[in-house]
C-alpha positions in Angstrom: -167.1 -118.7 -52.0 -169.7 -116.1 -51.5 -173.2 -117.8 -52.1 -176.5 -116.0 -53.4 -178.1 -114.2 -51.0 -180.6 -111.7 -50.4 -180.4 -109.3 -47.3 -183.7 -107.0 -46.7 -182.1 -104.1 -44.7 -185.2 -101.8 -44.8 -188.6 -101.0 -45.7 -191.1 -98.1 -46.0 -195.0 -99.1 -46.8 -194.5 -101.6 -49.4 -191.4 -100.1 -50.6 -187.9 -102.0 -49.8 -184.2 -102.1 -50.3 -181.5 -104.4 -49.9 -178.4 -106.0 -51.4 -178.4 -109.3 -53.2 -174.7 -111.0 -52.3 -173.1 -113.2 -55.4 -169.3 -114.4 -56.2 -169.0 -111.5 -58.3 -170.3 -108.7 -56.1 -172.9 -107.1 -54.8 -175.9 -105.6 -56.3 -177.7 -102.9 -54.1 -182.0 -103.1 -54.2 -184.1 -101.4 -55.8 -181.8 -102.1 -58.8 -182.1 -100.9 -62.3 -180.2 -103.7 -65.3 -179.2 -102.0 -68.3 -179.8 -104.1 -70.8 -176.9 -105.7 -73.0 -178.8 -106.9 -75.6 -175.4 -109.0 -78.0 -173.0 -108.7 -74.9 -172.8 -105.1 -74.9 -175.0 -102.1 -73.9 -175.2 -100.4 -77.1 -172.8 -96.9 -77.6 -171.1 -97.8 -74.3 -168.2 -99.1 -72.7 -168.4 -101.2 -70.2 -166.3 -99.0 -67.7 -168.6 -96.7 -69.1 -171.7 -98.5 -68.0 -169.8 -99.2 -64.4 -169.2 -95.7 -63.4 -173.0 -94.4 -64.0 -173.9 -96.7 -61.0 -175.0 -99.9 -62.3 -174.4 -103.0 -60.3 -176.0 -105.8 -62.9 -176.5 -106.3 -66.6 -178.5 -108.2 -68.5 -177.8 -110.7 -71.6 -179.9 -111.8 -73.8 -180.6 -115.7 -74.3 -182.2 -115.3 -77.6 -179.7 -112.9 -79.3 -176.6 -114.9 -78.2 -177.9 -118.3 -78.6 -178.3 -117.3 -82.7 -175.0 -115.5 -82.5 -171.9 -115.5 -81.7 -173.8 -118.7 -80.2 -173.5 -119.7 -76.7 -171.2 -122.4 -77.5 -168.7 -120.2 -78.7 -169.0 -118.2 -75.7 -168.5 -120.8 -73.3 -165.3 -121.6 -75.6 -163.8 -117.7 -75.1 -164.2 -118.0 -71.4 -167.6 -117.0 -70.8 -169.9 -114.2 -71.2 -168.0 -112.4 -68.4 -164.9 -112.7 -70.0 -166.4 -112.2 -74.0 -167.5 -108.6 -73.3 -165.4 -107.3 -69.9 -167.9 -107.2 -67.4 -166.8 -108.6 -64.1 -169.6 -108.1 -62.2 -172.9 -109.7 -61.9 -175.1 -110.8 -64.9 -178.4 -111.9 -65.3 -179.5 -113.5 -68.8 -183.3 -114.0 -69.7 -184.5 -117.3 -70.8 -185.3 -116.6 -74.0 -188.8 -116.9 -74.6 -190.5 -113.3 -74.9 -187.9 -113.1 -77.9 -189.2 -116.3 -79.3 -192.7 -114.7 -79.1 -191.8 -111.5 -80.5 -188.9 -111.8 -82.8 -188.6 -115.5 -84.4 -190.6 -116.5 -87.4 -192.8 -119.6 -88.2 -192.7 -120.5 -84.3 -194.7 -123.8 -83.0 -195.7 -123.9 -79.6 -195.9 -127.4 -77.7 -196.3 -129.4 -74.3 -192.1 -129.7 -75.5 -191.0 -126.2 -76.1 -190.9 -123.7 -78.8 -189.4 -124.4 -82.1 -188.7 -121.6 -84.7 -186.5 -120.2 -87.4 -184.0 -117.4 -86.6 -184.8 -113.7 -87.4 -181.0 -113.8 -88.3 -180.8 -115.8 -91.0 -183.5 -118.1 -91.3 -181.9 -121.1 -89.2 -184.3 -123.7 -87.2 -184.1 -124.2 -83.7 -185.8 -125.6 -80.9 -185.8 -123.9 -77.1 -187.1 -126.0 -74.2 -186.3 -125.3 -70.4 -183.9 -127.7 -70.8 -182.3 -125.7 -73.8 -182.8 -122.6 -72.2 -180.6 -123.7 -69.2 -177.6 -125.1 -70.7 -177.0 -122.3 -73.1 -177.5 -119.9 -70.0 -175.0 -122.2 -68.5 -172.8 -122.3 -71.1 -173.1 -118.1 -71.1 -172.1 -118.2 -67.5 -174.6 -116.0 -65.7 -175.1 -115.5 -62.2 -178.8 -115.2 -61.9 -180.6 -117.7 -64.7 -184.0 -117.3 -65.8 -186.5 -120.2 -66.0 -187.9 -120.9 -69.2 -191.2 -119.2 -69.8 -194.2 -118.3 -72.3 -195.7 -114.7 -72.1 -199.0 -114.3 -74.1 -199.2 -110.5 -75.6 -202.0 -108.5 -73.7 -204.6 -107.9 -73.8 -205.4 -111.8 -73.9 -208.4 -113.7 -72.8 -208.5 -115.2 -69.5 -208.5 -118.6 -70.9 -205.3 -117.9 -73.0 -203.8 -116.6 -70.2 -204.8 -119.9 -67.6 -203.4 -122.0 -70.3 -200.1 -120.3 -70.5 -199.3 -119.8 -67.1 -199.8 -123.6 -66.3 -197.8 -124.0 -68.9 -195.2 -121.6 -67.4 -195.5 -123.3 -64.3 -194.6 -127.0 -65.7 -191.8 -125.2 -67.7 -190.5 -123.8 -64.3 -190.3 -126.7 -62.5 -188.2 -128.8 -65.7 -185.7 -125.7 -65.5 -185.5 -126.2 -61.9 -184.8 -130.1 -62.3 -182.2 -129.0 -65.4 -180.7 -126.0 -63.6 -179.6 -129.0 -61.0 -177.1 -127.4 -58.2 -174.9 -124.7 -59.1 -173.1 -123.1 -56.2 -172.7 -118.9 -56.6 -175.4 -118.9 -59.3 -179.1 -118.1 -58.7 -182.3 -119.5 -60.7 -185.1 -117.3 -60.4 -188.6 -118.5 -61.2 -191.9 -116.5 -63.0 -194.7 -115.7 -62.0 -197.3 -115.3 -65.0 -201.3 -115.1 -65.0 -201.7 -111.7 -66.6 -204.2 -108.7 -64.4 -205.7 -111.8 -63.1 -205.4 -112.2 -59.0 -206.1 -115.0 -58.5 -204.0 -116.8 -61.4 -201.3 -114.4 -60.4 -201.8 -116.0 -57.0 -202.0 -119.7 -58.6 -198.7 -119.0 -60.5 -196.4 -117.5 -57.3 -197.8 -120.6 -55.3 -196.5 -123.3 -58.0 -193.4 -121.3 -57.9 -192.9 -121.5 -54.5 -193.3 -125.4 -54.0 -191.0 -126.1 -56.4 -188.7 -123.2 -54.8 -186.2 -120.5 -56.4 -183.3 -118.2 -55.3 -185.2 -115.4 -56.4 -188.5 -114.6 -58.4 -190.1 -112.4 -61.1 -192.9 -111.0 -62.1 -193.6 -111.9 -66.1 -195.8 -110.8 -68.5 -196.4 -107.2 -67.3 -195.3 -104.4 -69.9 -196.7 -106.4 -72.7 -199.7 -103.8 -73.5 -201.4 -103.4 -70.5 -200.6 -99.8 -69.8 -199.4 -98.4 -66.8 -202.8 -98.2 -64.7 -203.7 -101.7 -65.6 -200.0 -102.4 -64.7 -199.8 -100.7 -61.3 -203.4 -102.7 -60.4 -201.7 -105.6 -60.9 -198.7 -104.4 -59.0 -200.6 -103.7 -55.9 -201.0 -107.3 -55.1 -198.3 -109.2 -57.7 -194.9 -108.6 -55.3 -196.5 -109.2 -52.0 -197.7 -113.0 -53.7 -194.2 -113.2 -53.6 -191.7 -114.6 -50.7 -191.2 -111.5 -48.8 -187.2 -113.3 -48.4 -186.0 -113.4 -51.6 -185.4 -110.6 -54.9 -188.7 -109.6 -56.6 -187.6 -108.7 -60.8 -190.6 -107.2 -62.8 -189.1 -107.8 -66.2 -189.3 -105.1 -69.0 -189.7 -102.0 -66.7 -189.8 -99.5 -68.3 -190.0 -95.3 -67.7 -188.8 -93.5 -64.5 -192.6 -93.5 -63.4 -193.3 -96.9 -64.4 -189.9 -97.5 -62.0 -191.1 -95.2 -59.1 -194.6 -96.8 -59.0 -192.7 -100.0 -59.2 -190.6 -99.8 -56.0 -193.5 -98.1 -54.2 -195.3 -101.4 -54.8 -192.3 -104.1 -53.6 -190.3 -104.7 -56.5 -186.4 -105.0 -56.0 -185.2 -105.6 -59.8 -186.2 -104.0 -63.0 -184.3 -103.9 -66.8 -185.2 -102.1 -69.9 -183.8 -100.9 -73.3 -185.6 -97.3 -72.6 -182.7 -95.6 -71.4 -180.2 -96.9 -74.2 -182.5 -96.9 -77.0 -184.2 -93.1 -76.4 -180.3 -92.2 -76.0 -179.5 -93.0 -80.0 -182.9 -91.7 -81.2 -182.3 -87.9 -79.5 -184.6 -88.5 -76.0 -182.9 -87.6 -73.1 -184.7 -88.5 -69.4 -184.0 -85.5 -66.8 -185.7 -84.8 -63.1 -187.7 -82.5 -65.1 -189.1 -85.1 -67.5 -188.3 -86.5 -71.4 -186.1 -83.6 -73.4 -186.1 -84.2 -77.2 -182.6 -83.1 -78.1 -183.5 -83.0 -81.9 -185.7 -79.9 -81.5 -184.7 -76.4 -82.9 -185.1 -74.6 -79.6 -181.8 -76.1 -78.3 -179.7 -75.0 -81.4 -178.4 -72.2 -79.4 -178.6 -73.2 -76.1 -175.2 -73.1 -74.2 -176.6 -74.6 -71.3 -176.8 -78.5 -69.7 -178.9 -81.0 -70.1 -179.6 -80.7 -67.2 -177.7 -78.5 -64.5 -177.8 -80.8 -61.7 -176.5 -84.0 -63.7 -172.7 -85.4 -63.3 -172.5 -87.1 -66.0 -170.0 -86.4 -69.1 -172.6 -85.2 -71.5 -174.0 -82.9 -68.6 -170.7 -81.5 -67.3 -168.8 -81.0 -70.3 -171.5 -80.3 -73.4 -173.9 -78.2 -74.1 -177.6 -78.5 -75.1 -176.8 -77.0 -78.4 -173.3 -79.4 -78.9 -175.5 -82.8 -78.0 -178.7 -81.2 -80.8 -175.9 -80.2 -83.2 -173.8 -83.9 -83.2 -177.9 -85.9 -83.0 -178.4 -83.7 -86.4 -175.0 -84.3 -88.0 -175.6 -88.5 -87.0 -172.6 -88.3 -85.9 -171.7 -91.5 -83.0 -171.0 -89.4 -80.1 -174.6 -88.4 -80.3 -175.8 -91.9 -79.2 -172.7 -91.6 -77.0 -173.6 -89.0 -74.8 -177.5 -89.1 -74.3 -177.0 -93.2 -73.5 -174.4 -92.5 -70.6 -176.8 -89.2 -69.4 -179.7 -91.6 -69.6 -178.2 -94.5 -67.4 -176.9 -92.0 -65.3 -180.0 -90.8 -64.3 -181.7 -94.4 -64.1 -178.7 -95.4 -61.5 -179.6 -91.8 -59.8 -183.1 -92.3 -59.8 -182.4 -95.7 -57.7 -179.8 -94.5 -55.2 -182.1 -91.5 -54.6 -185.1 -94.0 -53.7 -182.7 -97.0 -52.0 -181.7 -93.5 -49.6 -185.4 -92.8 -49.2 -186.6 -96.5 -48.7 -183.6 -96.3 -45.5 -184.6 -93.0 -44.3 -188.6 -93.3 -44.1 -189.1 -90.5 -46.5 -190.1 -92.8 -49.6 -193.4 -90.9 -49.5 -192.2 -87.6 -49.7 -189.0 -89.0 -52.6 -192.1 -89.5 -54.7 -194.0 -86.1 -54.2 -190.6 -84.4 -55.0 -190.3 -86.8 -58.1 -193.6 -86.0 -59.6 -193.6 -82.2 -59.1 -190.3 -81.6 -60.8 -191.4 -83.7 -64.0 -194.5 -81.5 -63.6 -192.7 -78.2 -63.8 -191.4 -79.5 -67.5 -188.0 -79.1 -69.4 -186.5 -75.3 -68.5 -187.6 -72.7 -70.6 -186.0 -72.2 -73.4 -183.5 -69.0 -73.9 
């Protein structure tokens, strides 16, 4: 059986690409997750979401623990098996949904206990919780239970929740116990602070993970605060193992990312713009809703494979978006997760060739140059 693993084949400044090995398959670094929220990545099939490119999904704790329930689940053969994804998955612990979705939560030494956004239901996640229901899901790469204060945050608020964090980690690693073929990755939190950062990545290490990620980023910082804390977060980090900034984010946010020594990222962005009309091109965001595209017989974008780009026009994809009509959301999902898997093999080619440098020139000028003009 294959085991987790995680082979750096090259680098270029800080940059770096790879292939993290598991039982089901390989996933090639820097990787982008689309995120599949209930067990599926909404308006797409999951052939769909194969052929743009993606090697990894991501399931969420939260959502499936409330329903169908992980329990259930488990029950149907897994979440592989539940929504026909045979490759690799990675599910989140479950506690940035705690903070930002249940209601009436209590926070304690314990866990978090809340009442479901659903339908009202009490419930109680600990790092103990959080690992058996990701167990019970079946995912390759489990996340360690975690707490991720909103930022701006003061720096007290943010010592006491990463030591927190950090006691959490270490009770999922003693719960995760030994699971062959499946990875536990651990968080690092401490907000823009260095040296917290710094405190949190070396708790992490001595209790020791498969792979680890940087938390509590994307929360309301911005993306200059962000890329600050960027440029010394990843290289806290075991230089041997998978480095996942959770919640990232736009291509830029992506680009600036890698440049900086992150391997993994996930975010909704690319699904969600899809169903409300935004489409994400070389040449920057293209609002499909507006009148100027009525009329247009051209693509998307011209040098796009994907089906909305090869086989409908500008003015089809603003006319079915007008009508609400389902192939809308369709269409500009699959063009959008098309271009995120693009985006990454174009950089994993850079990061190999030495040319990551000018990849990033090249990236920036053509969103500078803005959508083509219209007709």
């Amino acid at each position: 059986m294959t085991r987790f693993s995680f082979d750096l084949q090259g680098t270029d400044g800080s940059a770096r690409t790879g292939v993290i090995h598991t039982p089901r398959g390989q996933i090639r670094t820097p990787a982008f997750m689309p995120v599949g929220t209930a067990a599926t990545v909404k308006a797409m099939l999951p052939e769909s979401v194969e052929a743009t490119g993606a090697d990894i999904l991501l399931g969420n704790t939260y959502h499936l623990m409330l329903r169908p329930t992980a329990e259930r689940i488990d029950r149907l053969g897994g979440l592989h098996r539940f929504m026909n994804w045979d490759r690799p998955i990675l599910t989140d612990s479950g506690g940035f949904q705690v903070m930002s979705l249940a209601d009436l939560r209590k926070l304690t030494e314990e866990g978090v206990s809340f009442r479901s956004h659903v339908d009202g239901s009490k419930h109680m996640l600990t790092p103990e919780r959080s690992m058996e229901i990701q167990r019970l899901l079946g995912s390759d790469i489990v996340m360690c239970f975690d707490e991720c204060p909103a930022l701006p945050a003061d720096r007290k608020r943010i010592e006491e929740s990463m030591r927190l964090s950090m006691r959490w980690a270490a009770r999922s690693r003693e719960a995760f116990g030994d699971r062959p073929g499946h990875a536990l990755f651990g968080i690092q939190q401490g907000g823009l602070e260095e040296d917290m950062r710094e405190e949190s990545a070396e708790a992490l290490r001595a209790i020791g993970f498969d792979g680890y990620a940087i938390g509590g980023l994307a929360v309301g910082e911005g993306q200059e605060a962000m890329f600050r804390a960027l440029d010394f977060a990843p290289a806290q980090l075991p230089e041997d193992k998978p480095r996942y900034l959770m919640g990232v984010g736009k291509p830029d946010d992506i680009v600036g990312a890698v440049k900086r020594g992150v391997d993994m990222m996930d975010c909704v962005l690319p699904s969600r713009s899809g169903r409300t009309g935004q489409a994400w091109t070389r040449r920057g965001q293209v609002n499909i809703k507006n009148a100027r595209h009525a009329d247009d017989p051209r693509p998307l974008d011209a040098d796009c494979t994907c089906p909305a780009c090869r086989n409908y026009s500008r003015a089809y994809l603003h006319h079915v978006f007008r009508a609400q009509e389902m192939i809308s959301g369709m269409l500009l999902t699959w063009h959008n997760l098309h271009y995120y898997q693009d985006l990454m093999a174009g950089m994993r080619a850079a990061i190999a060739e030495n040319r990551f440098a000018a990849f990033e020139a090249a990236f920036h000028a053509a969103r500078a140059e803005g959508d083509i003009a219209p007709l």
